[in-house]
VOGU-3710 file (C-alpha; in Angstrom, 3 decimals, decimal comma):
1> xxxxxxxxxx> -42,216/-141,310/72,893  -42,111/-137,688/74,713  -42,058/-137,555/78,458  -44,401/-134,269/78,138  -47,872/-134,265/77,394  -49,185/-133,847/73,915  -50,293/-130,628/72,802  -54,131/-129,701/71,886  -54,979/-129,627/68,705  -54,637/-126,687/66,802
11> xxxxxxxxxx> -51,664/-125,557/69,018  -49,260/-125,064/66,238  -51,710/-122,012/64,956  -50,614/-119,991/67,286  -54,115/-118,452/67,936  -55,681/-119,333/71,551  -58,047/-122,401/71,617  -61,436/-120,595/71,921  -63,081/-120,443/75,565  -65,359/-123,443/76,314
21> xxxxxxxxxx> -69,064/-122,866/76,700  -69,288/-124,919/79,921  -66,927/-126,269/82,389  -64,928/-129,522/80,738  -65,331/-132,962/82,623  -62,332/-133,429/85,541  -59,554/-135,346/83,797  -56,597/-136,849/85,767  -53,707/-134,537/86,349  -50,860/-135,438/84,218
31> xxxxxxxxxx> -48,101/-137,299/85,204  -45,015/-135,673/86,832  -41,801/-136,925/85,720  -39,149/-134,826/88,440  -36,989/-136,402/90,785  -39,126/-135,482/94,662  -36,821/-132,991/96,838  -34,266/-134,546/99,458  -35,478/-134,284/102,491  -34,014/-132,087/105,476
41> xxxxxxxxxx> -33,321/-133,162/108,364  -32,543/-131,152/111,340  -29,067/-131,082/113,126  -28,572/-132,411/116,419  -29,062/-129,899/119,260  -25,917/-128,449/120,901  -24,464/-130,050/123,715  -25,364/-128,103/126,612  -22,222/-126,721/128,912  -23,725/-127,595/132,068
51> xxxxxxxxxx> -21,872/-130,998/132,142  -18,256/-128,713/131,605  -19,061/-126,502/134,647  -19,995/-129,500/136,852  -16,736/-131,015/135,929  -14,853/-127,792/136,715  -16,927/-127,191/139,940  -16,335/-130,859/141,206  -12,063/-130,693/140,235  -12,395/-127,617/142,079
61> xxxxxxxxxx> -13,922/-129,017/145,000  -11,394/-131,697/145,219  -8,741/-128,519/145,174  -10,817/-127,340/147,828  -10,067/-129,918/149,680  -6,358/-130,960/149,359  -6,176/-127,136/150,740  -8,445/-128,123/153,841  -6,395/-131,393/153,992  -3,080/-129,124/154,363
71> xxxxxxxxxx> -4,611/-126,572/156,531  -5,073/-129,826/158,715  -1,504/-130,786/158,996  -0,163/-127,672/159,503  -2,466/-127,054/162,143  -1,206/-130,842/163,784  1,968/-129,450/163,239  1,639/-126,196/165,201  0,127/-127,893/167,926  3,467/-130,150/168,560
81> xxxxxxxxxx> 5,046/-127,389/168,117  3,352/-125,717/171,362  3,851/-129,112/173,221  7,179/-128,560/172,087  7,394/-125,456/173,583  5,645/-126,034/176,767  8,398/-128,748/177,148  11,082/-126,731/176,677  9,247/-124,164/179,302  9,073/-126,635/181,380
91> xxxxxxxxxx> 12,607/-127,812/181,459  13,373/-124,149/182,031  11,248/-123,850/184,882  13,022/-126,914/186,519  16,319/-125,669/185,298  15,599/-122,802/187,557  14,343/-124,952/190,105  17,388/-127,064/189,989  19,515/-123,750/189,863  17,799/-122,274/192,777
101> xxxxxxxxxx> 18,535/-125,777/194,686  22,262/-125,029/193,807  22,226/-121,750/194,338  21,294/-122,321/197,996  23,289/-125,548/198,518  26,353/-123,404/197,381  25,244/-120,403/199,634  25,346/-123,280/202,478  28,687/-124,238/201,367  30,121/-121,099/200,975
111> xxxxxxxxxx> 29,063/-120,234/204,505  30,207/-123,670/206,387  33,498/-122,463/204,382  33,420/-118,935/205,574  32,969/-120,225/209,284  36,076/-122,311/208,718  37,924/-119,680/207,535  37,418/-117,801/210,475  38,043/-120,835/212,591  40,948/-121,334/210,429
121> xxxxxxxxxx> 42,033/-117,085/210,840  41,417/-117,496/214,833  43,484/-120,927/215,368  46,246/-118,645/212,832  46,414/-115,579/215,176  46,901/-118,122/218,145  49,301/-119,985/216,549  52,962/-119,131/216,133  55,382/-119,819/214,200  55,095/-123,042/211,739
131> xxxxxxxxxx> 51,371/-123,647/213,278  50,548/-119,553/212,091  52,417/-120,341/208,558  50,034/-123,721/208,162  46,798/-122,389/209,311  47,203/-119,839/206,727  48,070/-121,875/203,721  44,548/-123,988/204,915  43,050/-120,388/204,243  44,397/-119,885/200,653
141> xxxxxxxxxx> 43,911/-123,611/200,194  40,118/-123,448/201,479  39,419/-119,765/199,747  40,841/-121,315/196,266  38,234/-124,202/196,425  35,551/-121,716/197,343  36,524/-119,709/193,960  36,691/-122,986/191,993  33,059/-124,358/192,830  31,931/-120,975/192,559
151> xxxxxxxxxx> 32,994/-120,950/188,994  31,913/-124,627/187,904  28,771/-123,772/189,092  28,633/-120,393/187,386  29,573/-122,147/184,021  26,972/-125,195/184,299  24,355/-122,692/185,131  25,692/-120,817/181,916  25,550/-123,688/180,105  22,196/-125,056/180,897
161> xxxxxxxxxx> 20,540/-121,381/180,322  22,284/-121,753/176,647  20,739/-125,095/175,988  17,353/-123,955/176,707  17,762/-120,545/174,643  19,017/-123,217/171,762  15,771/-125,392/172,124  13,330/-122,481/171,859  15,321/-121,003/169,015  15,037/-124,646/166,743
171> xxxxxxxxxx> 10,876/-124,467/167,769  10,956/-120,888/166,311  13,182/-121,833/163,153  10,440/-125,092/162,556  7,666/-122,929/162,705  9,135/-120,207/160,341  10,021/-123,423/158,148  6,309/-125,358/158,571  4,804/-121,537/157,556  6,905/-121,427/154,539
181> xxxxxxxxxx> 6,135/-124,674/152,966  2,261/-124,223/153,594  3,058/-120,757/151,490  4,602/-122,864/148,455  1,706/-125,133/148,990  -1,075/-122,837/148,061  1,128/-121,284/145,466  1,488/-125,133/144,141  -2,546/-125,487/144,401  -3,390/-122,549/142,594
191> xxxxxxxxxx> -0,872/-123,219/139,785  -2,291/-126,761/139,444  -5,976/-125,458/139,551  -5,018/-123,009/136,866  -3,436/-125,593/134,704  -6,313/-128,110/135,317  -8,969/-125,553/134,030  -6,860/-124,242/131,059  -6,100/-127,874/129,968  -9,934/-128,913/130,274
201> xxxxxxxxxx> -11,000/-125,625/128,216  -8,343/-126,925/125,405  -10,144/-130,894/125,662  -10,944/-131,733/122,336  -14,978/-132,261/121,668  -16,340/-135,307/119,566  -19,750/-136,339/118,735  -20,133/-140,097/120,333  -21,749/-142,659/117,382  -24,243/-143,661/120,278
211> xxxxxxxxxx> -25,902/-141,071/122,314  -24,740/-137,869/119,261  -23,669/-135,954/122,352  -20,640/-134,416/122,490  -18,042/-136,055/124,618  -14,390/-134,819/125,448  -11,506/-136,583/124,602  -7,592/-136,362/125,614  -5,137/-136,494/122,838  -1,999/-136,522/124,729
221> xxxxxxxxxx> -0,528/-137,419/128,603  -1,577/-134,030/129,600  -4,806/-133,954/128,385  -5,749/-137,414/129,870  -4,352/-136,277/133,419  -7,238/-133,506/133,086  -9,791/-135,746/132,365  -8,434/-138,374/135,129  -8,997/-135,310/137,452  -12,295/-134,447/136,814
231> xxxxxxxxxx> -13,151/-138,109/137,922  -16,106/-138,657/135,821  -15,034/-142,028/134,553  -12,211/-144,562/135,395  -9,540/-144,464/132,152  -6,642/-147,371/131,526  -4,493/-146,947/128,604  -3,241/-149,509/126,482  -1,156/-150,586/123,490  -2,477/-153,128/121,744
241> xxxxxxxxxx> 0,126/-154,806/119,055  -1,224/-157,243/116,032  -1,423/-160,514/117,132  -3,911/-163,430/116,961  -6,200/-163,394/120,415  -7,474/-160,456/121,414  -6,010/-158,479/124,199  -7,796/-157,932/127,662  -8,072/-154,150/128,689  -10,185/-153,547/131,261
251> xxxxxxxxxx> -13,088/-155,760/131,058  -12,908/-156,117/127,057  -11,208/-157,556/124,707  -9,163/-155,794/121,549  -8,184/-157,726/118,560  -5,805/-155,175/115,968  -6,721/-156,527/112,642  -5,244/-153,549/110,316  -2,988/-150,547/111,370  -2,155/-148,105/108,660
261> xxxxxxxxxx> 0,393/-145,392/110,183  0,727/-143,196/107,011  -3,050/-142,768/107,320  -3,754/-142,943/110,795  -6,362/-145,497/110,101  -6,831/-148,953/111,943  -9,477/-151,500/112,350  -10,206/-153,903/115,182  -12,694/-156,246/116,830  -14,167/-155,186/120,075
271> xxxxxxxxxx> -15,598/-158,347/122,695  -17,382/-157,598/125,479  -19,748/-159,781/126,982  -19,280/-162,805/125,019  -19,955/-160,640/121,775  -17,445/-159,219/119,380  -17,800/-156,603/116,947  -15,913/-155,185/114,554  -14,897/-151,416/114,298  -13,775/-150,925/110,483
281> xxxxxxxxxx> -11,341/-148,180/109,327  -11,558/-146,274/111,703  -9,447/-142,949/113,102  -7,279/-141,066/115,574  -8,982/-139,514/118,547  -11,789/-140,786/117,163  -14,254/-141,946/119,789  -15,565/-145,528/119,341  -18,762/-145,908/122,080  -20,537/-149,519/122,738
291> xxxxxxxxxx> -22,757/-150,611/125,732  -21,792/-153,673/128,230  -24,345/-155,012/130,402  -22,057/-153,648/133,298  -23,127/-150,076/132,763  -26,070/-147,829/131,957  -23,576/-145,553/130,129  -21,065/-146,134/126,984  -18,007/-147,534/127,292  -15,832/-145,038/125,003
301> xxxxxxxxxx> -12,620/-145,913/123,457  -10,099/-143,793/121,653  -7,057/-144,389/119,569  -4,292/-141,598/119,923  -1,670/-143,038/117,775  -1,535/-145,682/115,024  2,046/-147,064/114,586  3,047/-149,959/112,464  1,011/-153,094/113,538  0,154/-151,417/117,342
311> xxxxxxxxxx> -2,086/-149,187/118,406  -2,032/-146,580/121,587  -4,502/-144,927/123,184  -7,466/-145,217/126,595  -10,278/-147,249/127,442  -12,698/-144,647/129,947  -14,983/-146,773/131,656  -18,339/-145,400/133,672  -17,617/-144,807/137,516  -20,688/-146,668/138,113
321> xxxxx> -21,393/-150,003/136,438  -24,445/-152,240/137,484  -27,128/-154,126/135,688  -28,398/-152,481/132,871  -32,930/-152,508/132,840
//
């Protein structure tokens, strides 16, 4: 029997059926026999990039301040410096005291040994003989130990003003020092920031099963240092080997059932809170998202290598876990 509808009579002429008088009763419309169209649906919106500046503006914020931090230290630094200083000032300023004292004492000295050298110069001119001869060796005897403490005290005074010179020279060489390392700091931050924001522009994107946003994941060491930075979520690697209880990470449990290395396929069972689910054939840096009554947002889980019978990769938990409504 045809699928089509049979033809009017008198079709096979070839001559038009003749036009009816009056309108012909409704009849049913025949039946269609075509498969109906597939239907469209529309593709998920575009993940906004607000959530990739925030991230950027809040690792540069903590930048921001590790720089403040520094500027801190080195300004705690400076200031002992200046106590430093106004120690070594003030040891000067005795010194000179001290040297002053000397100074004086000596001047005393030197005088009480002047008057005996006249005493000594008078009893010599009275004297004869022997008694001349002695009183004038006591003269060369008395100037020579004038010339001697003259001379030690000369040198200690020398040596003293050297010491202080030598303090104030050590400040000046630790603050050319402190002001050098603060200029390899900066240089440090700025490299860092420039590698953190280059490494998050290269963060691989992946659509999570869950929410169908798109989340970032890190493929490599590098990559999950960047993401650790930003410090939207807490992450704790793992390598899970086959074996016949699951394995705790974190607050879950992992259970490696398969591991196919030439494929870079694996599958597992996932428990968290007393439930367990299995995640079948599954990929690399593929992101595998489930809910815990700890958080409001997904747990998200991705393996970065599949080797023979173990698995590597990170478990990012949400900073903020509570009840779930």
């Amino acid at each position: 029997m045809s699928i089509f509808p049979s033809p009017s009579p008198g079709s096979g002429s070839g001559s038009p059926p003749p036009p009816p008088t009056s309108a012909p009763p409704p009849t049913e419309a025949p039946p269609q026999y075509y498969a109906a169209p597939p239907q469209y649906y529309a593709p998920p919106p575009a993940a906004s990039g607000s959530g990739k500046i925030w991230a950027l503006f809040a690792a540069i914020v903590l930048l921001i301040g590790a720089n403040v931090y520094l500027y801190m230290q080195l300004d705690a630094v400076k200031k002992d410096l200046v106590k430093a200083s106004d120690l070594a000032q003030n040891r000067l300023d005795k010194l000179e005291e001290s040297t002053s004292l000397t100074t004086r004492t000596n001047r005393k000295t030197a005088d009480e040994l002047k008057e005996q050298l006249e005493r000594a110069r008078r009893q010599a001119n009275a004297a004869a003989g022997e008694a001349k001869e002695e009183a004038l060796k006591k003269v060369d005897e008395t100037k020579a130990e004038l010339e001697a403490a003259q001379e030690r005290d000369k040198q200690q005074l020398t040596s003293d003003i050297s010491q202080v010179r030598q303090s104030a020279d050590t400040a000046n060489t630790k603050v050319a020092q402190v002001d050098t390392a603060v200029t390899g700091v900066k240089s440090d931050v700025a490299q860092t920031r420039s590698e953190l924001e280059k490494t998050v522009a290269e963060l691989k994107r992946a659509t999570g099963e869950l929410d169908g946003h798109s989340v970032m994941i890190a493929t490599n060491e590098k990559e999950l240092k960047a993401l650790q930075a930003l410090g939207e979520r807490n992450y704790i690697q793992f390598t899970v080997p086959k074996q016949k209880a699951p394995q705790k990470v974190g607050d879950i449990g992992i259970l490696l059932k398969r591991a196919d290395p030439k494929k870079n396929r694996y599958t597992i069972e996932l428990t968290a809170d007393d439930k367990t689910v299995e995640k079948k054939d599954r990929g690399v840096n593929e992101p595998l998202q489930f809910m815990t009554s700890k958080a409001k947002q997904p747990y998200e889980l991705v393996v970065n290598e599949v080797k023979k019978d173990t698995i590597v990769g990170y478990l990012a938990v949400p900073k903020v876990l509570n009840t779930r409504n």
